[in-house]
NUVEX-770142 format. One record per residue: residue number from 0; x negated, y, z of N, C-alpha, C, CB in turn. Coordinates in steps of 0.05 Angstrom, whole numbers. Glycine has a CB too. Layout:
BEGIN
{pt NUM, {X, Y, Z}, {X, Y, Z}, {X, Y, Z}, {X, Y, Z}}
...
//
This chain:
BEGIN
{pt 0, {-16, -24, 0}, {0, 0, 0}, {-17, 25, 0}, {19, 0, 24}}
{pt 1, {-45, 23, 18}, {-56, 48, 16}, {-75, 50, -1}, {-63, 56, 36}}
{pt 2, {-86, 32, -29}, {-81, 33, -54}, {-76, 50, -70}, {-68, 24, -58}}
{pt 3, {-41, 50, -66}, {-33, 67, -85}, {-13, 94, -84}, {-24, 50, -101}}
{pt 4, {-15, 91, -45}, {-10, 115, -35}, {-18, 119, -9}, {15, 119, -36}}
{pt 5, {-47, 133, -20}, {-64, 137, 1}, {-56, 160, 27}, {-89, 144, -13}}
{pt 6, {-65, 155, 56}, {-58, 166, 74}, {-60, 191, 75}, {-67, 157, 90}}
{pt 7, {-83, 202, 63}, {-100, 225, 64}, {-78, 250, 44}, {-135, 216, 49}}
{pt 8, {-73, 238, 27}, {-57, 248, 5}, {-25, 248, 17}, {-62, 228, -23}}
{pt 9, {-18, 227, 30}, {5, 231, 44}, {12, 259, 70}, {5, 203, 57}}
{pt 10, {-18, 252, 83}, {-20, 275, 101}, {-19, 297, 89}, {-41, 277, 116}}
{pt 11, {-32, 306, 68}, {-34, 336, 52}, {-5, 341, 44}, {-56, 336, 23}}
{pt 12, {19, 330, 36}, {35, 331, 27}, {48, 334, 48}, {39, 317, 12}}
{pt 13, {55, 328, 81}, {67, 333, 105}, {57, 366, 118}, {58, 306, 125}}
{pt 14, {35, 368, 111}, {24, 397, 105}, {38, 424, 96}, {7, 394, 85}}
{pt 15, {37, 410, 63}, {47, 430, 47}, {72, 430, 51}, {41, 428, 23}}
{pt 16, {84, 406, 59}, {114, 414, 65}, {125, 434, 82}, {125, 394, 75}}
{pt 17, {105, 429, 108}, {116, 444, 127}, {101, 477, 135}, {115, 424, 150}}
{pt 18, {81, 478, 116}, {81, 515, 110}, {103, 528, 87}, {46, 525, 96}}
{pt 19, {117, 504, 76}, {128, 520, 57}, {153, 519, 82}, {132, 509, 22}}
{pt 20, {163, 501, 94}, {179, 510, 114}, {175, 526, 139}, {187, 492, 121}}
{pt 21, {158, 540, 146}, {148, 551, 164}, {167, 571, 167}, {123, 557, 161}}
{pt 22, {173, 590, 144}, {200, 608, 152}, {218, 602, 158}, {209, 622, 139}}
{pt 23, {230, 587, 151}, {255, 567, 153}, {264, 562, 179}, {249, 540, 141}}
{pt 24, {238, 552, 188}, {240, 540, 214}, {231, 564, 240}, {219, 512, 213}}
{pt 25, {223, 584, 225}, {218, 610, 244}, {247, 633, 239}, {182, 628, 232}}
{pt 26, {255, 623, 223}, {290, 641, 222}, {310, 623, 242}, {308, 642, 182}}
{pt 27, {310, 597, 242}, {329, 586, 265}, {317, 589, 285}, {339, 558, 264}}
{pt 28, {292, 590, 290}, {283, 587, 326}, {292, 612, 335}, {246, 582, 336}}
{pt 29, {290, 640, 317}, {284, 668, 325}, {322, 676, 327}, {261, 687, 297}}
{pt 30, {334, 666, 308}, {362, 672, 308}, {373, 655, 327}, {375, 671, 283}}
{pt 31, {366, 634, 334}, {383, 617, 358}, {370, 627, 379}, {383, 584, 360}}
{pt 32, {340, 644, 387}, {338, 657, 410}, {343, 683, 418}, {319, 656, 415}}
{pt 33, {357, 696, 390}, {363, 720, 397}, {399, 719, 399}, {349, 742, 373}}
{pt 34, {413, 698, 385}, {447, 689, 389}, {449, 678, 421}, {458, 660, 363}}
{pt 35, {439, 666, 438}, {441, 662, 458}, {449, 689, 481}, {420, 647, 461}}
{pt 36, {430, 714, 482}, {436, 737, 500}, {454, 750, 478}, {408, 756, 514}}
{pt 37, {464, 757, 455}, {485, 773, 446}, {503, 750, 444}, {481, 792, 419}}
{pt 38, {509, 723, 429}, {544, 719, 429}, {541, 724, 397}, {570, 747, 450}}
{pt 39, {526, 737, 376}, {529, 743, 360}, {531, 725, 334}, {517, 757, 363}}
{pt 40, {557, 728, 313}, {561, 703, 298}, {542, 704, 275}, {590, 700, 287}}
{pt 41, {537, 731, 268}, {515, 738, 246}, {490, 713, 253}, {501, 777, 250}}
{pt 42, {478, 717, 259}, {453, 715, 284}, {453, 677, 285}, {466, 734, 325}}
{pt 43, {477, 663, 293}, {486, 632, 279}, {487, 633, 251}, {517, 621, 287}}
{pt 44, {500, 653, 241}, {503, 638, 209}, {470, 641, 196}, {532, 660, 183}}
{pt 45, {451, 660, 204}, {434, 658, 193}, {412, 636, 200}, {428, 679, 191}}
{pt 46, {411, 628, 227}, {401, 609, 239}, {409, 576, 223}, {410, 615, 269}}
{pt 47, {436, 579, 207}, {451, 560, 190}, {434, 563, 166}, {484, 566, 185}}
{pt 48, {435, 591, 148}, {421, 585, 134}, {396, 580, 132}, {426, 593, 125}}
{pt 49, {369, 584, 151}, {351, 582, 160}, {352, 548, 156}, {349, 598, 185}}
{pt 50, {368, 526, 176}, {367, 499, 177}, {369, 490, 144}, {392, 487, 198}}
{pt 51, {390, 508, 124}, {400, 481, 101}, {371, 493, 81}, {445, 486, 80}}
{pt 52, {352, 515, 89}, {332, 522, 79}, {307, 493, 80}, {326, 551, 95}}
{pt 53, {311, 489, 102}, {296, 480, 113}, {289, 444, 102}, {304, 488, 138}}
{pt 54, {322, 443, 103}, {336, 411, 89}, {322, 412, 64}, {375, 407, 81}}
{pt 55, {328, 433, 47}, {329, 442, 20}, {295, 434, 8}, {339, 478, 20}}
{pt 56, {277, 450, 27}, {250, 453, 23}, {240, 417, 31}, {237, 480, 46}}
{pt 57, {255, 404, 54}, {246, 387, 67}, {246, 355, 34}, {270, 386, 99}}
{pt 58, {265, 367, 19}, {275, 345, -1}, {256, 356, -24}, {312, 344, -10}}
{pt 59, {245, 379, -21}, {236, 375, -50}, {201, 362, -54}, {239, 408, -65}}
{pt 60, {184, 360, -22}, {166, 354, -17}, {163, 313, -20}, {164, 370, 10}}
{pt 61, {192, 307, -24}, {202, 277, -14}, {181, 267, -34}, {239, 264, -20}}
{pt 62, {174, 240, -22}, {159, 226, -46}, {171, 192, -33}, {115, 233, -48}}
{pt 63, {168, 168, -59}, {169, 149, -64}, {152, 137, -54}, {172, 146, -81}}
{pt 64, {142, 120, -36}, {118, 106, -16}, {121, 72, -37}, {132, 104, 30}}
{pt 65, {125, 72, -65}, {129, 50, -88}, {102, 40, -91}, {141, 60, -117}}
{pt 66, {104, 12, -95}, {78, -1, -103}, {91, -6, -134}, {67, -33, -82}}
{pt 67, {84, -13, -154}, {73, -15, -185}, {75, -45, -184}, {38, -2, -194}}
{pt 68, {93, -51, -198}, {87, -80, -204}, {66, -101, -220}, {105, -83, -213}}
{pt 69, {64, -116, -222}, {43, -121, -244}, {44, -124, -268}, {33, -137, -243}}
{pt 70, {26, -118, -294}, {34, -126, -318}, {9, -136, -325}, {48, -107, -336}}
{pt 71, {17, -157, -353}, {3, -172, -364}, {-14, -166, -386}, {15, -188, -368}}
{pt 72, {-10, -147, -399}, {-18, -127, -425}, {-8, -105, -417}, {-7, -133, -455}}
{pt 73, {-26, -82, -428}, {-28, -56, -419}, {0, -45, -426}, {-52, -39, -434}}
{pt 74, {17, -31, -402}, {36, -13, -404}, {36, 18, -400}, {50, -21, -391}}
{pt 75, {49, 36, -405}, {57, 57, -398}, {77, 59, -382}, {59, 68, -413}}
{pt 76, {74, 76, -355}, {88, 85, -334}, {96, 99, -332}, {83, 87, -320}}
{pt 77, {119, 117, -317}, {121, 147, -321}, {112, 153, -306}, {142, 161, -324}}
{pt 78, {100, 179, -311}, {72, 195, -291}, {95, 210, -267}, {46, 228, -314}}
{pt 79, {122, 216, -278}, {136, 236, -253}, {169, 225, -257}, {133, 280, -261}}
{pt 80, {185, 230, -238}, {206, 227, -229}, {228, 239, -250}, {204, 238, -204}}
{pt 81, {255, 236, -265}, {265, 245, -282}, {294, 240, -298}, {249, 242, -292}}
{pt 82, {293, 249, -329}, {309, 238, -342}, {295, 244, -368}, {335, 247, -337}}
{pt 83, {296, 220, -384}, {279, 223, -420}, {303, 241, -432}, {273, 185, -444}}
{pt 84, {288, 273, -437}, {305, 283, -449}, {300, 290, -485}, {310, 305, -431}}
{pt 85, {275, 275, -498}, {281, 272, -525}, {257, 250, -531}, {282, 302, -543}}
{pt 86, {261, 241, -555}, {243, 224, -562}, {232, 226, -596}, {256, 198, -554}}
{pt 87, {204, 229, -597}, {196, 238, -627}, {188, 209, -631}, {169, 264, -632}}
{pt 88, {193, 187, -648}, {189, 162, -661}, {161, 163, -674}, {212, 156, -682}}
{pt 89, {158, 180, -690}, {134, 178, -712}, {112, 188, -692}, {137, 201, -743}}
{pt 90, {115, 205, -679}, {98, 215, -667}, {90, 211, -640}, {104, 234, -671}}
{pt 91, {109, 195, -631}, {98, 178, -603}, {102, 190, -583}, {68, 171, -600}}
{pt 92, {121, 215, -579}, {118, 237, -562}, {147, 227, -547}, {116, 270, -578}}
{pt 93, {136, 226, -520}, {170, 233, -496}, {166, 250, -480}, {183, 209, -473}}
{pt 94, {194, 259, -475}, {194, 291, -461}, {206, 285, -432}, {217, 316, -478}}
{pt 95, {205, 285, -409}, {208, 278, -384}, {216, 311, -374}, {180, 260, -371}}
{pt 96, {243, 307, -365}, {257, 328, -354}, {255, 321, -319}, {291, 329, -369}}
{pt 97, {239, 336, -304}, {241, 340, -273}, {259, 356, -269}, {218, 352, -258}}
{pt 98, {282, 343, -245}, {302, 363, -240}, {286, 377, -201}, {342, 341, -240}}
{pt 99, {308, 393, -201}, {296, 395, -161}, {300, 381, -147}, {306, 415, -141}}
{pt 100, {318, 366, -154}, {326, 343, -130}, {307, 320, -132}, {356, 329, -134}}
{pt 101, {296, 310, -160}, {287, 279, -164}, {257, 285, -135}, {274, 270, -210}}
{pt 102, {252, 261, -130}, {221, 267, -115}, {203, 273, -131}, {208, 245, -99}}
{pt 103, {184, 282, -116}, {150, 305, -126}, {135, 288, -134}, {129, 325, -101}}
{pt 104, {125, 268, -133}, {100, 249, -140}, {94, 247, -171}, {106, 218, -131}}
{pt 105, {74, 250, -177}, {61, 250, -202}, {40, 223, -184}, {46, 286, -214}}
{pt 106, {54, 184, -207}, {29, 170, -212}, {16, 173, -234}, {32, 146, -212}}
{pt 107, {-7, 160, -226}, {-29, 157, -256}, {-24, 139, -276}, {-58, 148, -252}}
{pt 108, {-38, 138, -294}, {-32, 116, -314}, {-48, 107, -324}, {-19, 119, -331}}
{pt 109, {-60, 97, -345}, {-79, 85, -361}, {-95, 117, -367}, {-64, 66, -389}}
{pt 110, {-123, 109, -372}, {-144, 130, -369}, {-137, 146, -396}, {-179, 117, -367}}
{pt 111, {-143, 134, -417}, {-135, 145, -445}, {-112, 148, -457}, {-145, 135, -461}}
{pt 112, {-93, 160, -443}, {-71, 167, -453}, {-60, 191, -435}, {-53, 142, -455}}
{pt 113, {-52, 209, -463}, {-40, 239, -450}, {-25, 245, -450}, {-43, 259, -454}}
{pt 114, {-28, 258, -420}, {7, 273, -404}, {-4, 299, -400}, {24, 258, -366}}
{pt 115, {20, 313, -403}, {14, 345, -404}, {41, 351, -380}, {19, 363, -445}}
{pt 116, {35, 362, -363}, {59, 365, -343}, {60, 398, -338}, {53, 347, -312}}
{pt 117, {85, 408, -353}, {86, 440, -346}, {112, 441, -311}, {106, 463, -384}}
{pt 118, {93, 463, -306}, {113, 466, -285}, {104, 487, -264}, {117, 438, -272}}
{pt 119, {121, 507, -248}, {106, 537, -242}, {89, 514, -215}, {135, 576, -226}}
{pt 120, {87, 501, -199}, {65, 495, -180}, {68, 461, -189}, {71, 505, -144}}
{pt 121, {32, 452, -181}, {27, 437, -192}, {8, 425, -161}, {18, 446, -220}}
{pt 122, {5, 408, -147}, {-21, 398, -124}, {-25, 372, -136}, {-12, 395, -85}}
{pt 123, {-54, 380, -141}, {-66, 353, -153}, {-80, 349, -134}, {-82, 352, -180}}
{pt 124, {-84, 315, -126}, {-98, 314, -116}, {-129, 292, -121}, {-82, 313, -98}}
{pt 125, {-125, 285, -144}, {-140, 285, -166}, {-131, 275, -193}, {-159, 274, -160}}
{pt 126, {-154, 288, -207}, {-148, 283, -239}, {-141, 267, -243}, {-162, 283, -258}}
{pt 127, {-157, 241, -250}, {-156, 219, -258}, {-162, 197, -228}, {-177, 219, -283}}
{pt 128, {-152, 173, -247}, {-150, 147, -226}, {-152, 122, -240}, {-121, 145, -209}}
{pt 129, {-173, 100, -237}, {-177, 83, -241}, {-151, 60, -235}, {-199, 84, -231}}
{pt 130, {-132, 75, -215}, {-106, 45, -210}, {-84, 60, -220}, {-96, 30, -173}}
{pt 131, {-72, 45, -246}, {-50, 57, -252}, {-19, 54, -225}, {-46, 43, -283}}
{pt 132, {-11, 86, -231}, {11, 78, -212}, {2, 87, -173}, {15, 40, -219}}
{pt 133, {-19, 104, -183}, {-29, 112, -158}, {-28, 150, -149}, {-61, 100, -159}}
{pt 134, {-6, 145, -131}, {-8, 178, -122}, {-27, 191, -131}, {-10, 184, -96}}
{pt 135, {-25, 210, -155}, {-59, 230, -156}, {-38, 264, -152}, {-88, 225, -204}}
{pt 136, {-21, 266, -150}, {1, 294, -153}, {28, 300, -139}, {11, 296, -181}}
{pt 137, {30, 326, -140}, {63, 320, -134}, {73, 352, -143}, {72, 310, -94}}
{pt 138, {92, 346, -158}, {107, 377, -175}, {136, 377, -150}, {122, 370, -225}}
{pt 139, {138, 401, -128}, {153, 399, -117}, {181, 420, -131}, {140, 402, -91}}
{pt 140, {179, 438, -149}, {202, 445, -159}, {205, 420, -197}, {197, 485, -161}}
{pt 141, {220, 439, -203}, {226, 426, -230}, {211, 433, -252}, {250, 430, -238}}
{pt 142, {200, 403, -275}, {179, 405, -289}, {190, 395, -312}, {156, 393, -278}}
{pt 143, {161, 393, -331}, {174, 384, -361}, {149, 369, -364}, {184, 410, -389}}
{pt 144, {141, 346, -372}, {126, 320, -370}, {133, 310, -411}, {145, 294, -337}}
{pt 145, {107, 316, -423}, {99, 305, -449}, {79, 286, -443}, {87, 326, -469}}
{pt 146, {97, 260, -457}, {75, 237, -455}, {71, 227, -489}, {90, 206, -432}}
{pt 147, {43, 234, -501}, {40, 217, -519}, {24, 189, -529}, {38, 229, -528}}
{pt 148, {35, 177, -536}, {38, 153, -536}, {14, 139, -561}, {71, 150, -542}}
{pt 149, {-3, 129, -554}, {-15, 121, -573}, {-6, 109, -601}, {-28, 108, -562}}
{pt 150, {-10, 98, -629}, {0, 94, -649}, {4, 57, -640}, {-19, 107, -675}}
{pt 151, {-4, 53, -625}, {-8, 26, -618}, {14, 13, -602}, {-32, 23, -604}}
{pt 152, {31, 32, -580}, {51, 30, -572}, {83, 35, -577}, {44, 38, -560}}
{pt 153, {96, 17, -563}, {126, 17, -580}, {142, 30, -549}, {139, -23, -594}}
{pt 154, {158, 41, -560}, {172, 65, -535}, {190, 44, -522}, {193, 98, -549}}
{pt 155, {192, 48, -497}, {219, 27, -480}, {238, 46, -466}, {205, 4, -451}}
{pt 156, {239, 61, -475}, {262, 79, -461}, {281, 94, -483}, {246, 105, -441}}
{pt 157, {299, 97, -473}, {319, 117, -497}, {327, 146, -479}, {356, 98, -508}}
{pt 158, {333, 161, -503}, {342, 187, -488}, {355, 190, -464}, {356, 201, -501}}
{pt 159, {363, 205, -445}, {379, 202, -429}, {376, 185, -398}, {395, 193, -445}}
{pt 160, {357, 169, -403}, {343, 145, -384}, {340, 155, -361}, {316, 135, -392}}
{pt 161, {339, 159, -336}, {324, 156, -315}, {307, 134, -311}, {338, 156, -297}}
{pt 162, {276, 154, -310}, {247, 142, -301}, {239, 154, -274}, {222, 151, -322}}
{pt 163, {230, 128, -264}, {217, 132, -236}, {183, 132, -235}, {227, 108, -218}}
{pt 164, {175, 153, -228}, {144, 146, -232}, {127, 130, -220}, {132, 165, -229}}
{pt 165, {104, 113, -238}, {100, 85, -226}, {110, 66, -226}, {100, 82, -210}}
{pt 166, {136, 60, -232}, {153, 33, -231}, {167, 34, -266}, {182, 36, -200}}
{pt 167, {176, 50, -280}, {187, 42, -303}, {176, 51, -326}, {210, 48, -303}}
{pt 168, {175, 26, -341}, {159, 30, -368}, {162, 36, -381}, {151, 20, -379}}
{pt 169, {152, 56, -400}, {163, 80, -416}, {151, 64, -447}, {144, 118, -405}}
{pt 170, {129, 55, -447}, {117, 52, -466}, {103, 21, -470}, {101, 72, -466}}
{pt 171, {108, 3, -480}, {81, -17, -483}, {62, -29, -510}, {90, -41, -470}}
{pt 172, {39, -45, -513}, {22, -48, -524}, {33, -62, -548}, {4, -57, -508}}
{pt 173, {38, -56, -575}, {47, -79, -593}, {31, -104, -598}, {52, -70, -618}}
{pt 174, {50, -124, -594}, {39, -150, -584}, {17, -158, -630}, {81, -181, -568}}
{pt 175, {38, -144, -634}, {37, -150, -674}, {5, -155, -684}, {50, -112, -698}}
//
């Protein structure tokens, strides 16, 4: 398990979670200590929104603790969490739509093959990885994920799909 989701990388991600909640969690402590001597309802409702801030931020840090199953000839994985929102045939190209809700984890994949992941924040926590299917990232808002596909591979997904990163195969090796 710690493989392919290492501790160190787990810890950094319990981190970043909780400075990005740091306000969050400093607007309910400060509004539920200042609603106690006034009575005041303002003062709760913001201490409310402060908590679903907090939920909100707490889900988008979430990650998948998934081991990779095995395969027998080289596959393609999806590097991030999603839905295949187009597919170029000739050209080997799939487009991976991150929403806010899906989890943050970016796995690795096979060394020679390129993913281009746009998205406004990005924590790598490294480039590359010798074990496919191994925590190296995590995109905690919503991203757009180009995987192209060598001429050698035949696509396993159709538009519309939900991919989980690390576990479903997007792409594999023609056997021909």
């Amino acid at each position: 398990m710690d493989k392919f989701n290492p501790t160190e990388y787990l810890t950094k991600i319990q981190k970043l979670k909780y400075r990005a909640a740091a306000i969050p969690i400093l607007l309910v402590v400060l509004s539920f200590v200042f609603s106690i001597g006034t009575n005041s309802l303002y003062l709760k409702f913001i201490s409310l929104i402060g908590f679903v801030l907090f939920i909100f931020i707490s889900g988008r840090y979430r990650i998948k603790k998934n081991i990779p199953p095995s395969f027998e000839k080289p596959v393609f994985l999806a590097p991030i969490n999603g839905i295949v929102r187009s597919i170029n045939l000739e050209k080997k190209i799939i487009v991976i739509k991150k929403g806010l809700f899906h989890t943050s984890e970016i796995r690795s994949n096979l060394q020679d093959l390129e993913v281009n992941i746009v998205a406004k924040k990005i924590f790598w926590f490294e480039l590359s990885s010798d074990i496919q299917g191994k925590l190296v990232g995590i995109v905690p808002a919503s991203a757009e994920c180009t995987c192209n596909l060598p001429s050698n591979f035949k696509i396993s997904v159709q538009v519309g799909q939900k991919v989980i990163s690390g576990e479903t195969i997007i792409g594999t090796i023609n056997s021909e």
